[in-house]
N, C-alpha and C positions, 0 to 999 in steps of 0.2 A: 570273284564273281564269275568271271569264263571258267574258272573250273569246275565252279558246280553247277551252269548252263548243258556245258561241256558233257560231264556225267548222267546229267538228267538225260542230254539227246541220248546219248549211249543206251542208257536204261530202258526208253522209250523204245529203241529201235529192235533192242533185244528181246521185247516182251511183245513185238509187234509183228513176228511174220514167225515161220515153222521154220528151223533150222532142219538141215541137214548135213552134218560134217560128216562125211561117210568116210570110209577106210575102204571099203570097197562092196556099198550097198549095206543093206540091215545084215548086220555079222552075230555071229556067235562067240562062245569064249575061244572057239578053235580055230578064227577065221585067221587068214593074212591082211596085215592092213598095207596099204597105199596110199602112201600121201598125198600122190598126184591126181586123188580122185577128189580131194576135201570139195564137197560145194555148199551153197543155200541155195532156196527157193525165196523169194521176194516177191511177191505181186509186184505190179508196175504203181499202184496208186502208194504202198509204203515207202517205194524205193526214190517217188518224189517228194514224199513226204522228208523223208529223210536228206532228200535234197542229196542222194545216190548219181551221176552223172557218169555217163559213158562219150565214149569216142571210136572210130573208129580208126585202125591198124592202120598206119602208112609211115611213106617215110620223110624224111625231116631234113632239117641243118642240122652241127653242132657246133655251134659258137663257146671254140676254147678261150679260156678265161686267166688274167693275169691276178692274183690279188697284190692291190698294194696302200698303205694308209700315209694318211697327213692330216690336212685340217685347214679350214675356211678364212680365208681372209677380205679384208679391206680392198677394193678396184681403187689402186693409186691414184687412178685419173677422176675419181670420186670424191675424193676427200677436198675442200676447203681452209685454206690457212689463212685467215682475214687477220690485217694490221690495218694500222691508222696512216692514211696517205699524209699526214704531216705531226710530225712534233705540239704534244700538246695534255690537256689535263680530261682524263673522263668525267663526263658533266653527270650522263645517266644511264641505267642500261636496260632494256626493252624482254630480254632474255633470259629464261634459265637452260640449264643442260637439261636434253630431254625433248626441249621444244621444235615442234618441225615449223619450218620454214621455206616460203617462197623466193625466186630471185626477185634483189630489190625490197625485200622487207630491212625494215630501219631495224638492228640491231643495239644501237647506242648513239650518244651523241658525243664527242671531240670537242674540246675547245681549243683550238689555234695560239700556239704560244706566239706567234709574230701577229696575226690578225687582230686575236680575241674574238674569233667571229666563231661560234658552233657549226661543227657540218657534221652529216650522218655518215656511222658505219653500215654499209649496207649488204644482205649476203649476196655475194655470189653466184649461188648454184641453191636448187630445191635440195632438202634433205633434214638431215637431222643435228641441234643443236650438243655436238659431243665432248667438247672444251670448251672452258670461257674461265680467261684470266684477265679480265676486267671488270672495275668494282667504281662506284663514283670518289673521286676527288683522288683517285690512282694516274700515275704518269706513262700517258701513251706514246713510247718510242719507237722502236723498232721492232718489240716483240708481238708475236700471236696474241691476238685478243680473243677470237673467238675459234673455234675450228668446224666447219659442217662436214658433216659425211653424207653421202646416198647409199643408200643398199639395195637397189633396186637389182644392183646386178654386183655380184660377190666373183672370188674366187675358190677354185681347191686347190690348194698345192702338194702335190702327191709327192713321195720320196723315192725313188726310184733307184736301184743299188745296182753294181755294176755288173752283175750276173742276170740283170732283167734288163740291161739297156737296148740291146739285142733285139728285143721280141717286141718292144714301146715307142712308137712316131708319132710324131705328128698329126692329125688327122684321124686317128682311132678313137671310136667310140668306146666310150666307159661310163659305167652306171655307179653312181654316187652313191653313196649309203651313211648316213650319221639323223644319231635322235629317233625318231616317225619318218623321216623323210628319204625318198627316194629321188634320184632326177640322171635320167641318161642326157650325155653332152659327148662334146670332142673337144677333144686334149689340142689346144691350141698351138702351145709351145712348149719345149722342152730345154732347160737351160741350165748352166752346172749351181750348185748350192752355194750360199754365200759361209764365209767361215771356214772354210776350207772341211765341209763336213763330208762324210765318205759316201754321200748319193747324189746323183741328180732331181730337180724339179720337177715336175710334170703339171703343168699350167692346166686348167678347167674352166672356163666360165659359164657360171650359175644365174639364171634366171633366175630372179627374185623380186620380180613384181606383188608376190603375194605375202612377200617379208616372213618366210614360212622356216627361212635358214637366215642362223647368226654367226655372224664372226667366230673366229677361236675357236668353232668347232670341230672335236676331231673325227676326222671319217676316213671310211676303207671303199676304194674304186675297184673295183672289177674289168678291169682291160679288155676287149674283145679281140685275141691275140691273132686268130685264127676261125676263120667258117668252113667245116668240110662238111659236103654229103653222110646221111647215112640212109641206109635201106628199110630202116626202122627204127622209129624211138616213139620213145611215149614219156609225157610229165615225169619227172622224178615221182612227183608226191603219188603218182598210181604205183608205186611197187613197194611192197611190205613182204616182212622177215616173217616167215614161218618156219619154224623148227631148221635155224639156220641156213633156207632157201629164197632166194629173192623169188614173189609170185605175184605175176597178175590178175588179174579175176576178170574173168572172159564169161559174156552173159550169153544165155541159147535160151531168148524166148523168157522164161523169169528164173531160169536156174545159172546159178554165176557160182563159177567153178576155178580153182587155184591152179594156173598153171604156172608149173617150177619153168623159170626165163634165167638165158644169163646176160648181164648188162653188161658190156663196152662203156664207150665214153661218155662222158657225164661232162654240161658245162655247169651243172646245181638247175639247172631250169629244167631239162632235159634229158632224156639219157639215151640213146642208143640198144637196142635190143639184139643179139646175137643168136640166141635162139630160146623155141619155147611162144612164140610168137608168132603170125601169118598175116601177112597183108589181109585187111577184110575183115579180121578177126575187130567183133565190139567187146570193147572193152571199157573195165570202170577208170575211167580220169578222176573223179574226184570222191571225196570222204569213202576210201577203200578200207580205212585204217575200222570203220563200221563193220564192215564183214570181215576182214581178221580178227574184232572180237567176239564175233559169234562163233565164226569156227572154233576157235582158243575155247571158247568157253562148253561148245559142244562136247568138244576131243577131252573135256579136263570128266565130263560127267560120264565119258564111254571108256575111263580108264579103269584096267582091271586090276 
């Protein structure tokens, strides 16, 4: 369904302002072409129609970036391991797995092998009914009857190999990534892996008041290794390939024009501009990839 939303914006956009992908002005069969001249014309009511966005030229961070994956687990200190404070026979049980619970909800009832008197099993902690190995007229000793969990607050445990240890501390922010979900944190702790596996841990704790992240999920963090100045950058997503040349489209008034840039450092958010570029210069930030299919499609009908 986004794809053919997607198509139709295209189509709409295309049939909805005067192109002009020039080579160097209205040419002839004899002329020279110039890549560096490609523009459009766009009135300003198409071009927010088209939801066309500019920015202006300046300069920026660049927040380098580590990549590394793992996957979401269980806050130890969340989970619940309920037994029976004495020796005795389950009479009933209040609970299935699944069910959430309050502290102090009566989860079953105990009957007392020296009393014979029933007394209740009660939870612990608010959360989620995730174990229960108790059944009536089953004998309650030593083991786990029930187990709760909370997930209000999860972890990442990220793998960290020893060619990345280096560049990874403590206190570094990193953006989450696993399923639909995004969430930037700090890497709390750092500790070696159990099993004798060939990486270290990188500890996260995830906000999860909105239950929006499950356990066992596997995700990839984006480390923020490094923030340096640059003198110019602009969105990644404003610079688009033409005819093997990274180009911005720089607007003068409604006519927005390709000009060939070379990109520096990139953290994926970001990129760095080297040249091709000027402070001050408006420029398209977003849905660029619109006017590189006009020009594309201009330059395909003015070939000889």
């Amino acid at each position: 369904m986004k794809s053919i939303l997607l198509q139709i914006s295209i189509l709409f956009f295309l049939l909805s302002f005067t192109s002009m992908a020039l080579t160097s002005g209205d040419h002839t069969d004899g002329d020279d072409h110039d890549e560096n001249e490609q523009m459009v014309i766009i009135d300003d009511e198409t071009a927010r129609k088209s939801m066309i966005k500019t920015e202006i030229a300046t300069s920026g961070v660049i927040n380098e970036q580590l990549k590394v994956y793992g996957k979401t687990v269980n806050d130890p200190s969340q989970v619940s391991h309920i037994r029976a404070r004495f020796p005795g026979t389950v009479v009933n049980v209040n609970v299935q797995i699944g069910d959430t619970v309050k502290v102090g909800d009566t989860l079953a009832f105990v009957e007392s092998n020296e009393s014979l008197k029933k007394y209740p099993i009660k939870a612990l902690m608010p959360g989620v009914i995730v174990a229960r190995h108790a059944n009536p007229g089953e004998m309650a000793l030593d083991q786990v009857l029930f187990t709760v969990a909370n997930f209000d607050k999860i972890w990442a445990e990220l793998q960290v190999f020893p060619g990345q240890l280096s560049q990874i501390k403590s206190g570094q922010n990193v953006m989450i990534s696993g399923s639909d979900n995004i969430v930037v944190a700090e890497i709390e702790h750092i500790i070696p892996s159990q099993n004798e596996k060939p990486y270290s841990i990188a500890r996260v704790l995830i906000n999860n008041q909105t239950q929006e992240w499950t356990t066992g999920l596997l995700v990839s963090g984006h480390v923020s290794v490094n923030t340096t100045q640059a003198d110019l950058v602009v969105p990644t997503k404003a610079i688009q390939i033409i005819e093997n040349n990274s180009v911005v489209f720089v607007k003068n008034g409604q006519t927005y024009s390709a000009h060939v840039v070379k990109p520096g450092r990139t953290d994926g958010q970001f990129t760095e501009i080297l040249s091709g570029l000027s402070i001050g210069d408006e420029y398209v930030s977003e849905n660029s990839y619109l006017i590189k299919a006009d020009i594309e499609k201009s330059g395909a009908s003015h070939d000889h």
